[in-house]
N, C-alpha and C positions, 0 to 999 in steps of 0.2 A: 597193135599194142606195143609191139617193140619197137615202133618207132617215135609213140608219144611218151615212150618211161622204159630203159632199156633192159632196168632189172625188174621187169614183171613176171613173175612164176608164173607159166602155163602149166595144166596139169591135164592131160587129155583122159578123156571116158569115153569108151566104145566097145561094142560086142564082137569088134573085129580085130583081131590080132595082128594082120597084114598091115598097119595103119602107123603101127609103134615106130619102122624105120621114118615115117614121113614126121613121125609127130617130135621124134627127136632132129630130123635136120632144122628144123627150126626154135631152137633149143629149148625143146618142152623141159620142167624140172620134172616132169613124173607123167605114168602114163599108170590109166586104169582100166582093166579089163572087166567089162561086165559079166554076172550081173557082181556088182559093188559090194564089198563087204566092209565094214565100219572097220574093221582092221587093216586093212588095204586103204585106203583114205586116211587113215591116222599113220600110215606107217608114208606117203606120199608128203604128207603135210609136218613129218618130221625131217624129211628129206629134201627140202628142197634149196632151190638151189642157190636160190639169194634169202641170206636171214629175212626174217620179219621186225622189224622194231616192235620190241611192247611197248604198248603206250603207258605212258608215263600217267599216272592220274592226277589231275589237281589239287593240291594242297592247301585245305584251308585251314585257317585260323585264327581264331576270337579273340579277342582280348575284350577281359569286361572289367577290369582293373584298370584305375586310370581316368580311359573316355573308351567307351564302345567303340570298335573296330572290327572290321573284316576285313583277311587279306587272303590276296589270290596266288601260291605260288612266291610271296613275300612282299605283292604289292599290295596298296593298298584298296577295296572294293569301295567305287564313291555312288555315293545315293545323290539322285539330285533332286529328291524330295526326302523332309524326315519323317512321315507317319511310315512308308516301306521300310526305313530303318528303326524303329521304334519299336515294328510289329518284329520283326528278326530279334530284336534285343528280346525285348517276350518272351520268344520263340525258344531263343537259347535259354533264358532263365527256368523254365517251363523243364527243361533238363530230358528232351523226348517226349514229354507227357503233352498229348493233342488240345488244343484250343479250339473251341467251336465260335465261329463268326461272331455271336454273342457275347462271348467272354472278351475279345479282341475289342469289340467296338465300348464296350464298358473300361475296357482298360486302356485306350489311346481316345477316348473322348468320353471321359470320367464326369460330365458336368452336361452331357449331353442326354436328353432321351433317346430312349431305343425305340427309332420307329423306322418305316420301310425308308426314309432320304441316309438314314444313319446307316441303315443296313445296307445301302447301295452305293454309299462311300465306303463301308469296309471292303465290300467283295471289289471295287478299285483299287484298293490298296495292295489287296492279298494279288489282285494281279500285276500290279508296280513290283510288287516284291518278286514274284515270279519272273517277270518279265526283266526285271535286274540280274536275276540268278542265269535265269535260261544265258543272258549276253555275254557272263563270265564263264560258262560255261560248268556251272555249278549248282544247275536247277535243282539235282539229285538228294542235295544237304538237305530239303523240305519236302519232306511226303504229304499230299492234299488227299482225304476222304472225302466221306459225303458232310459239309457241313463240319469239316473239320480239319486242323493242319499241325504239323507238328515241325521239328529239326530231327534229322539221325540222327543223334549224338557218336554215331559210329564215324560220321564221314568229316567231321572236323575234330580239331585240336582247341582246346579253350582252358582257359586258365582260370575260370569259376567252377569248372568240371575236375581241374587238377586241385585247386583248394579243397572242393567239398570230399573228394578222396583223401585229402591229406597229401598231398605231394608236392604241398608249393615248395619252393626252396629259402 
């Protein structure tokens, strides 16, 4: 391991205490003596010996003033189809509250019947849209039920969510 990435935190766990000179010549950041206690593992894991990076979380944000948009981190997120973005526009407008397949496909093919070919282009779509998310790596924005999907409104920033608070500027 230290020779494919030099700052890898080893943390040794053993019931044998004779083991701690070995486990540090090979610069362990921590050693644990069994059996384990949740405080010894937390006090190892503040210990050690090369920081950890926290990860950073992506950043998203709507813009629906204008023309619909999603950006990732400040770029821009492109569809290369527009019912996936159409349904996300929804999604957001919807403000959190869950859309069932039904409601989706009467509202992105308004002049269309509802039958099983209709019903089998939305559930395409809803996985275009997923499958777009998952690649930005912001699948998370859309939680799917059973027969139902919605946006956090926790994990992005939107400027239709800051008007209807009153906070535009």
């Amino acid at each position: 391991l230290k020779d494919i990435h030099g700052k890898t935190n080893i943390v040794c766990v053993t019931g044998h205490a004779q083991y701690a000179v070995d486990a540090f010549s090979v610069s362990a950041s921590g050693y644990i003596l069994k059996p384990v206690a949740a405080e010894n593992i937390e006090k190892a894991l503040k210990n050690l010996r090369y920081a950890v990076p926290a990860e950073k979380p992506l950043r998203v944000e709507v813009k629906c003033f204008g023309s619909f948009g999603v950006f990732v981190d400040g770029r821009p997120l492109l569809f290369s189809r527009a019912k996936p973005k159409e349904l996300l526009a929804y999604l957001v407008h919807k403000n959190g509250a869950a859309a069932t397949s039904s409601e989706i496909a009467a509202v992105l093919w308004e002049d269309k019947e509802n039958n099983k070919s209709l019903q089998s282009q939305t559930r395409k779509v809803i996985a275009q849209l997923m499958q777009i998310l998952k690649e930005a790596g912001i699948e998370s924005i859309v939680q799917k039920g059973w027969n139902n999907i919605a946006v956090d409104v926790r994990k992005i920033s939107c400027d239709y969510y800051g008007f209807l608070a009153g906070n535009m500027k």
